[in-house]
MOPAC internal coordinates of N, CA, C and O (Angstrom, degrees):
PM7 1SCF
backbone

  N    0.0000 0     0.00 0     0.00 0    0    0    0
  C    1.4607 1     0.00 0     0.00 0    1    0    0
  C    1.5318 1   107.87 1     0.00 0    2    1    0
  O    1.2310 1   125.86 1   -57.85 1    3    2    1
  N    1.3936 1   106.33 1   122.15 1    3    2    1
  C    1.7282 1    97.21 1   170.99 1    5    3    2
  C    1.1480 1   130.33 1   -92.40 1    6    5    3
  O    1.2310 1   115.25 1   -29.54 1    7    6    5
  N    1.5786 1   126.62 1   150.46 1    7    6    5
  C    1.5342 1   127.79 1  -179.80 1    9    7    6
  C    1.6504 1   111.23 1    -3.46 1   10    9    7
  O    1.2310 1   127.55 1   126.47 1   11   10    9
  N    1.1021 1   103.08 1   -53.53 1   11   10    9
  C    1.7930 1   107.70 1  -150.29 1   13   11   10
  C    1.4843 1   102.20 1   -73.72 1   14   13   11
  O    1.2310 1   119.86 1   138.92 1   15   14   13
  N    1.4110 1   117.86 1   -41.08 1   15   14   13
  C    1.1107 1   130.81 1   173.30 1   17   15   14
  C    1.5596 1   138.01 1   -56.31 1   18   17   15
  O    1.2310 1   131.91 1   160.04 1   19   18   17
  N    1.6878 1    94.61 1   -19.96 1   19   18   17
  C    1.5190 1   113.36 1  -160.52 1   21   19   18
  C    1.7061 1    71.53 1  -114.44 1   22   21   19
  O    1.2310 1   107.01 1   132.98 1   23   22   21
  N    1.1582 1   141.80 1   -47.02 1   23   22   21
  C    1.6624 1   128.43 1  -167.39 1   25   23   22
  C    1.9425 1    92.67 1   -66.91 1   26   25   23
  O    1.2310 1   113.72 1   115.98 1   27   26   25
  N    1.1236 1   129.49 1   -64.02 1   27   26   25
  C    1.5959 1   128.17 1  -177.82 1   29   27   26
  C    1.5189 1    93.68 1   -55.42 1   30   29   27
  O    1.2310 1    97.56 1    97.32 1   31   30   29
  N    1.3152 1   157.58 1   -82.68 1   31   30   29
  C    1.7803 1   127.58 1   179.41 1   33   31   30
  C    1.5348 1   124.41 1   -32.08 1   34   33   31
  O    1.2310 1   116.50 1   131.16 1   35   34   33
  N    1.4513 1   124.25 1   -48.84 1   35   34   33
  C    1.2710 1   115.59 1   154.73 1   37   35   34
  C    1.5069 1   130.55 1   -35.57 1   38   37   35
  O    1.2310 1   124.52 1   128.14 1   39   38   37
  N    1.4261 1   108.93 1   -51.86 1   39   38   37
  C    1.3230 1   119.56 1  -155.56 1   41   39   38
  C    1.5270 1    84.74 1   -82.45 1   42   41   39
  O    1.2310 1   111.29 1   136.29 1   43   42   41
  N    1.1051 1   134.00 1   -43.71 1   43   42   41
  C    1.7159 1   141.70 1  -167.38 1   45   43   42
  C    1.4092 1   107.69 1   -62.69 1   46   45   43
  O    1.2310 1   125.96 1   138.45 1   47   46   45
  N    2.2054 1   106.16 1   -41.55 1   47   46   45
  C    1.4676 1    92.23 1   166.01 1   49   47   46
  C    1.4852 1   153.68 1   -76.00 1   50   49   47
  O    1.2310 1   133.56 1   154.24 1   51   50   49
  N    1.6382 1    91.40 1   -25.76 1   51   50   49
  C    1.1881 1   105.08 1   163.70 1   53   51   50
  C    1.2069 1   131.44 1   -48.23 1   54   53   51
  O    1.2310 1   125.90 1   122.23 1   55   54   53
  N    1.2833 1   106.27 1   -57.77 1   55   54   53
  C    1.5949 1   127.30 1   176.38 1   57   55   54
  C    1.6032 1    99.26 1   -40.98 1   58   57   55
  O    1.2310 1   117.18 1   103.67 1   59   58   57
  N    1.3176 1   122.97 1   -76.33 1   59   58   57
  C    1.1753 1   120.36 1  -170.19 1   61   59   58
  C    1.0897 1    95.27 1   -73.54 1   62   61   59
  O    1.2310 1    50.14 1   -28.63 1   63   62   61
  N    1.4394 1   178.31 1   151.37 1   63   62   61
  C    1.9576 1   161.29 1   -40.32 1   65   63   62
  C    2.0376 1    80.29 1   -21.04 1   66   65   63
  O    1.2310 1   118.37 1    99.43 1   67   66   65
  N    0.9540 1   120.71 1   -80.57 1   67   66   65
  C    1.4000 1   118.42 1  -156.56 1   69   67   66
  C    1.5754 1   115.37 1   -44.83 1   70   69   67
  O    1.2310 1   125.81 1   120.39 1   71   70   69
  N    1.2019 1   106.44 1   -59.61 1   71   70   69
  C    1.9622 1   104.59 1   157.22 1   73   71   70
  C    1.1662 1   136.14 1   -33.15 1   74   73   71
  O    1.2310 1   132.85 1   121.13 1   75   74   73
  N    1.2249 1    92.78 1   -58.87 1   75   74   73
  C    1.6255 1    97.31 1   171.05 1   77   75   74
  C    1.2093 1   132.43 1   -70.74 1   78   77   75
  O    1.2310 1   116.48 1   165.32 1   79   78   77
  N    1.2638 1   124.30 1   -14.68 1   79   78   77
  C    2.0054 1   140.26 1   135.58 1   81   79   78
  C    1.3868 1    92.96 1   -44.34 1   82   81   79
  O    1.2310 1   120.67 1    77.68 1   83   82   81
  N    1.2561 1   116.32 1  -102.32 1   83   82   81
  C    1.4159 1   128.91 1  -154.92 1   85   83   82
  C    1.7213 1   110.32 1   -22.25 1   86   85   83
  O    1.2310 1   128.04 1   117.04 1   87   86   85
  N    1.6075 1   102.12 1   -62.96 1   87   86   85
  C    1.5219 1   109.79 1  -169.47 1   89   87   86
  C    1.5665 1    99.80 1   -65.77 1   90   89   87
  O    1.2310 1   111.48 1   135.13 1   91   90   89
  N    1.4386 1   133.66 1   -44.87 1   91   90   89
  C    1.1515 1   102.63 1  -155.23 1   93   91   90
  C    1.9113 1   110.91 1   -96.56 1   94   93   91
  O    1.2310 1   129.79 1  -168.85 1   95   94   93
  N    1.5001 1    98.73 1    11.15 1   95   94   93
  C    1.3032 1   116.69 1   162.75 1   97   95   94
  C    2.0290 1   114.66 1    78.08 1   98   97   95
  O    1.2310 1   140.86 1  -144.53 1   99   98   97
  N    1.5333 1    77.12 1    35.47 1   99   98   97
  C    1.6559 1    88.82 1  -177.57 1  101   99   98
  C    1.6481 1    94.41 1   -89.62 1  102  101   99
  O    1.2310 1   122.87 1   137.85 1  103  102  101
  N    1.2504 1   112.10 1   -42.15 1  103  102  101
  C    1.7151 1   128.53 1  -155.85 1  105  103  102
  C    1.7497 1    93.91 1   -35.09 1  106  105  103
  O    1.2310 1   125.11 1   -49.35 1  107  106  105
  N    1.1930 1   107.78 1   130.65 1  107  106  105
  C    1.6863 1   120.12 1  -176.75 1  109  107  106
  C    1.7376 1   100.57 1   -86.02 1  110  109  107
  O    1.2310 1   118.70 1    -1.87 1  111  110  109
  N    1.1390 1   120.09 1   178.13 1  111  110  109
  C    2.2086 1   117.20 1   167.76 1  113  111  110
  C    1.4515 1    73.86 1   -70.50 1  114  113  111
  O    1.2310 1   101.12 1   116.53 1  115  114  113
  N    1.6712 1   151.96 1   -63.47 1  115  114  113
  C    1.2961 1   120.46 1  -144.40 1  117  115  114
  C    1.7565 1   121.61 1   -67.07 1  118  117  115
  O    1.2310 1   119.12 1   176.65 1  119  118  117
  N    1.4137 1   119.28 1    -3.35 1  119  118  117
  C    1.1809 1   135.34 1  -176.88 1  121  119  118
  C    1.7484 1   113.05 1   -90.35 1  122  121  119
  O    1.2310 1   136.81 1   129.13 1  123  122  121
  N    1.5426 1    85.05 1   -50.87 1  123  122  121
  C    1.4341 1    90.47 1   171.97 1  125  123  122
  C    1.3993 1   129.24 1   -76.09 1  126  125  123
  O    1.2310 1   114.24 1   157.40 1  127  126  125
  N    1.1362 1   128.52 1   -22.60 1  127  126  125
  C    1.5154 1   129.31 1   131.87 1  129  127  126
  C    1.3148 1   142.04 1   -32.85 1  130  129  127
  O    1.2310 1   121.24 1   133.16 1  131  130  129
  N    1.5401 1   115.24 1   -46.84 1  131  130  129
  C    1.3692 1   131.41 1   140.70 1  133  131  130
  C    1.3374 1   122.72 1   -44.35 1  134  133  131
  O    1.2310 1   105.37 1   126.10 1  135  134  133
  N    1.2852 1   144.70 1   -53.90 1  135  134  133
  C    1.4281 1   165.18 1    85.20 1  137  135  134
  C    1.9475 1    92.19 1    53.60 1  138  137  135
  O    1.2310 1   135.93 1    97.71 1  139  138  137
  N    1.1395 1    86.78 1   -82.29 1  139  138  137
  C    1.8094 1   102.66 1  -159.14 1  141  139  138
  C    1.6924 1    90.39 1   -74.66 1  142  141  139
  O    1.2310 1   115.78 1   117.65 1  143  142  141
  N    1.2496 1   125.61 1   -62.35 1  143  142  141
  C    1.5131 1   118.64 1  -165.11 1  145  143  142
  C    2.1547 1   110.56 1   -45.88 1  146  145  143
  O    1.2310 1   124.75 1   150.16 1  147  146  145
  N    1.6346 1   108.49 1   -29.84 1  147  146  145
  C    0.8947 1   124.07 1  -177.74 1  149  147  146
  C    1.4470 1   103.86 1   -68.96 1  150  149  147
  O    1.2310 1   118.12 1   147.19 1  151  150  149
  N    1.1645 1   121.19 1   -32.81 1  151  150  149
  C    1.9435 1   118.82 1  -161.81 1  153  151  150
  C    1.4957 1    80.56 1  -105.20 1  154  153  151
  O    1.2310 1   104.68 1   178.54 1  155  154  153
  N    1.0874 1   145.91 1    -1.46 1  155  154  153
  C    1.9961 1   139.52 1  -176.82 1  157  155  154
  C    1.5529 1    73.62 1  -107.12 1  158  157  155
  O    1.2310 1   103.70 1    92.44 1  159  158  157
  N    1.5674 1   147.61 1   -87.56 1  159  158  157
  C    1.3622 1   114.60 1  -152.98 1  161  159  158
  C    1.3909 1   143.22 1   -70.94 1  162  161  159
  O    1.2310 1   135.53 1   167.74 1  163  162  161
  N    1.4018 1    87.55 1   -12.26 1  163  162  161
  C    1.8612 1    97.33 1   164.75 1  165  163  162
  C    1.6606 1   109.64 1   -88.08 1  166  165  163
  O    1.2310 1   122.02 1  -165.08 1  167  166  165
  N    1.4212 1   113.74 1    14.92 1  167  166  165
  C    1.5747 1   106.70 1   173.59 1  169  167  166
  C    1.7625 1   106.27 1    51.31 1  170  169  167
  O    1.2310 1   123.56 1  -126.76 1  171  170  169
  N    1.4075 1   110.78 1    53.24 1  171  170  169
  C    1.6824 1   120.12 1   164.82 1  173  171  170
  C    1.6582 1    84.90 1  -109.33 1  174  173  171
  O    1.2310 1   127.77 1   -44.22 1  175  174  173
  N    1.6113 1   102.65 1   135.78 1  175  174  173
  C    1.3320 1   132.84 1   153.93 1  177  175  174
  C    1.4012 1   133.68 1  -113.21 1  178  177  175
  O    1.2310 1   113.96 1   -13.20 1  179  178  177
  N    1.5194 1   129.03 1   166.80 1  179  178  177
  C    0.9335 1   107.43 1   163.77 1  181  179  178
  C    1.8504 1   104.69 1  -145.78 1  182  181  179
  O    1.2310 1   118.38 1   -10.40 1  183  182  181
  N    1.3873 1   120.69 1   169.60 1  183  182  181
  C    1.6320 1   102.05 1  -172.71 1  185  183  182
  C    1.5305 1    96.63 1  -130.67 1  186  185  183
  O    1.2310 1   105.96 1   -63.30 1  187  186  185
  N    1.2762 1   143.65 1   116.70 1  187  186  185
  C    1.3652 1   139.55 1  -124.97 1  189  187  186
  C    1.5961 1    82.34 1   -96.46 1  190  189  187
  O    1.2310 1   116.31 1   -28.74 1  191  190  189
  N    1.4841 1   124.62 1   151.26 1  191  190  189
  C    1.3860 1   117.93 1   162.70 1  193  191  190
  C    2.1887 1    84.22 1  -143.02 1  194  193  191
  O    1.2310 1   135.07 1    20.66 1  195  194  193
  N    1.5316 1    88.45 1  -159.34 1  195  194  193
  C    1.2742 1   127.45 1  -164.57 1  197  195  194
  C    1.6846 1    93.36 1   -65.30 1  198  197  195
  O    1.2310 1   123.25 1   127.97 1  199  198  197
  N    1.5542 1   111.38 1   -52.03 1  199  198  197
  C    1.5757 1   107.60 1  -160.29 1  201  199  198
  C    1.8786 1   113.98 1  -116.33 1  202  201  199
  O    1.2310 1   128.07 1  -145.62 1  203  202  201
  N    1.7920 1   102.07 1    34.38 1  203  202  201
  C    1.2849 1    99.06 1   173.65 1  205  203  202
  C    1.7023 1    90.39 1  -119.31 1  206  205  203
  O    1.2310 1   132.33 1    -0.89 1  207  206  205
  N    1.3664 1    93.79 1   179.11 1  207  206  205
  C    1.8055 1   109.78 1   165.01 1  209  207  206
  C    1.3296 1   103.53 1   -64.45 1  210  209  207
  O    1.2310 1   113.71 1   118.70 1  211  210  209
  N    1.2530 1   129.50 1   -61.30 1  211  210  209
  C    1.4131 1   136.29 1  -170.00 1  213  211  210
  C    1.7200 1   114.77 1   -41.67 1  214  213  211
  O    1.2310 1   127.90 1   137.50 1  215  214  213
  N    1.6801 1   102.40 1   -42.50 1  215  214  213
  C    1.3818 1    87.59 1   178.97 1  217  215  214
  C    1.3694 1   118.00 1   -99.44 1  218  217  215
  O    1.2310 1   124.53 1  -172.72 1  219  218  217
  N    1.5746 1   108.91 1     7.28 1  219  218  217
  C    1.7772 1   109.56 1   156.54 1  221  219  218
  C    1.6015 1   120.20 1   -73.60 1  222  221  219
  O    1.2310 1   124.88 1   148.46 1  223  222  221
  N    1.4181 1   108.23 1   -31.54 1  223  222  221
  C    1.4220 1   123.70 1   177.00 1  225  223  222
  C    1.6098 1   109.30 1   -33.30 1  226  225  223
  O    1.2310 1   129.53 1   102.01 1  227  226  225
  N    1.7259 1    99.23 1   -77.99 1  227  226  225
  C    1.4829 1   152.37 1   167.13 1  229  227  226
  C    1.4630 1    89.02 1   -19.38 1  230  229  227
  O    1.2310 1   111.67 1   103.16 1  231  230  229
  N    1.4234 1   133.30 1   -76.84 1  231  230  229
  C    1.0072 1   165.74 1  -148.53 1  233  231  230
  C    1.6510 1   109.36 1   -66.96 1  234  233  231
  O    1.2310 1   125.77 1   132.93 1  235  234  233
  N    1.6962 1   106.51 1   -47.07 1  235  234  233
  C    1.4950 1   102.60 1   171.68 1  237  235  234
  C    1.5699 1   105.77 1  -128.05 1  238  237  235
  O    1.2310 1   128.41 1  -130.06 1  239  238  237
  N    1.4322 1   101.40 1    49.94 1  239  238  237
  C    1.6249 1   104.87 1   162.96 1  241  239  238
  C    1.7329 1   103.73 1   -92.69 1  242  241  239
  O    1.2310 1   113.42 1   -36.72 1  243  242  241
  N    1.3536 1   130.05 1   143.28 1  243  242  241
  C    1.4405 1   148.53 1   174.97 1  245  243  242
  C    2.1988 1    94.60 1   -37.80 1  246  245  243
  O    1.2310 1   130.81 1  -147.70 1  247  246  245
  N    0.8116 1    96.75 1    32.30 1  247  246  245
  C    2.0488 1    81.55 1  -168.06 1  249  247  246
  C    1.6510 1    98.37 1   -71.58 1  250  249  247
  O    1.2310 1   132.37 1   -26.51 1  251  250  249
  N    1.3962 1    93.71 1   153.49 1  251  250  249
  C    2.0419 1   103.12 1   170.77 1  253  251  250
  C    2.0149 1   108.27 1   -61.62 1  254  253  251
  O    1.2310 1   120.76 1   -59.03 1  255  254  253
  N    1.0709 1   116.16 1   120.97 1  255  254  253
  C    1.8361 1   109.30 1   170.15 1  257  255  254
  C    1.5053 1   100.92 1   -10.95 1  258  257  255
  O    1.2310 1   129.36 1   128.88 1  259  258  257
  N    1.0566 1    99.56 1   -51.12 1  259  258  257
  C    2.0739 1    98.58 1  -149.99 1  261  259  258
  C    1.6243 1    89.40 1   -54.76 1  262  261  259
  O    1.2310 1   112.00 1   129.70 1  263  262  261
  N    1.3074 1   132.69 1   -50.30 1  263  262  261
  C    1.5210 1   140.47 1  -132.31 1  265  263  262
  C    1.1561 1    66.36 1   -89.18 1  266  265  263
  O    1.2310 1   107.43 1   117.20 1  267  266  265
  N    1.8871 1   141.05 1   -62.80 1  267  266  265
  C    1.6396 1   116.35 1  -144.01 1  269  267  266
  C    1.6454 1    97.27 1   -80.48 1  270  269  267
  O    1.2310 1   103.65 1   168.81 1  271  270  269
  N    1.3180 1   147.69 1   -11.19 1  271  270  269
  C    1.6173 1   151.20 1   165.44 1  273  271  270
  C    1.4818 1    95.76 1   -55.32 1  274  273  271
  O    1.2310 1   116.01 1   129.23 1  275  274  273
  N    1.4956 1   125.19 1   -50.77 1  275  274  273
  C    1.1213 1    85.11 1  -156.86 1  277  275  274
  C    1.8853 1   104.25 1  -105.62 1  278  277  275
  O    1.2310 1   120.67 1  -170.92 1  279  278  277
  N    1.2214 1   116.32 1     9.08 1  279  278  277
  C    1.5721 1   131.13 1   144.77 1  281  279  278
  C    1.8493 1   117.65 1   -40.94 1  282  281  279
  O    1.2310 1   126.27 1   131.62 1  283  282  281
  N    1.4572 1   105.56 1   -48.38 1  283  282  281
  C    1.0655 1   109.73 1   178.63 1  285  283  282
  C    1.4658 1   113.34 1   -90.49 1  286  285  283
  O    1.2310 1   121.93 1   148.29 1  287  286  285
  N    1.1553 1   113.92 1   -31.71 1  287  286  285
  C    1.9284 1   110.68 1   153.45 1  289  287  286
  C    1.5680 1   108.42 1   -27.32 1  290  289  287
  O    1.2310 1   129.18 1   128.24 1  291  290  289
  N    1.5658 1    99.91 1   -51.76 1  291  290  289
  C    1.6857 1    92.86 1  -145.57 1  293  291  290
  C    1.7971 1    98.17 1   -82.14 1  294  293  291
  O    1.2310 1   122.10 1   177.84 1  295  294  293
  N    1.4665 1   113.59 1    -2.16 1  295  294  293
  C    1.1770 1   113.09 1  -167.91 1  297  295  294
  C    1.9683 1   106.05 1   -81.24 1  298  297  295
  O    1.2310 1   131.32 1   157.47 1  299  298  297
  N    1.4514 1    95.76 1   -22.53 1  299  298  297
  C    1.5731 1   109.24 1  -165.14 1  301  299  298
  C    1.4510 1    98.64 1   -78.18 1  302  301  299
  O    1.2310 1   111.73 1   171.11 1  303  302  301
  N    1.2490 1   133.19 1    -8.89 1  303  302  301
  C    1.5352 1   137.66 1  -159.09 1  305  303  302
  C    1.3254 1    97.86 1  -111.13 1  306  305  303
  O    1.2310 1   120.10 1   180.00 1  307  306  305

């Protein structure tokens, strides 16, 4: 097996060890930290709108009016 091959099974396992926390709702904050630091070093983003999870998240986090006004600013652009 070469380098590249054995880094894409790694990277393939992790990913799925990490899913399978998340979905079946075992994933601890120390998992889910792992989770996010993993999608920040492989440069995965996401830009929250109307029809993802992210911008339902966004949407019913505790934020001050002002912060969710100008959330929805950025949605109109």
């Amino acid at each position: 097996m070469e380098n590249t091959e054995k880094l894409n099974t790694l990277f393939d396992a992790v990913t799925e060890e990490l899913l399978v926390k998340i979905k079946s709702g075992e994933a601890k904050p120390a998992d889910l930290a792992v989770a996010v630091k993993f999608l920040k070093d492989n440069n995965i983003s996401c830009v929250p709108t109307d029809s993802n999870s992210f911008g339902e998240l966004i949407k019913n986090m505790p934020f001050m009016e002002e912060d969710k006004q100008k959330f929805n600013s950025f949605q109109k652009n």
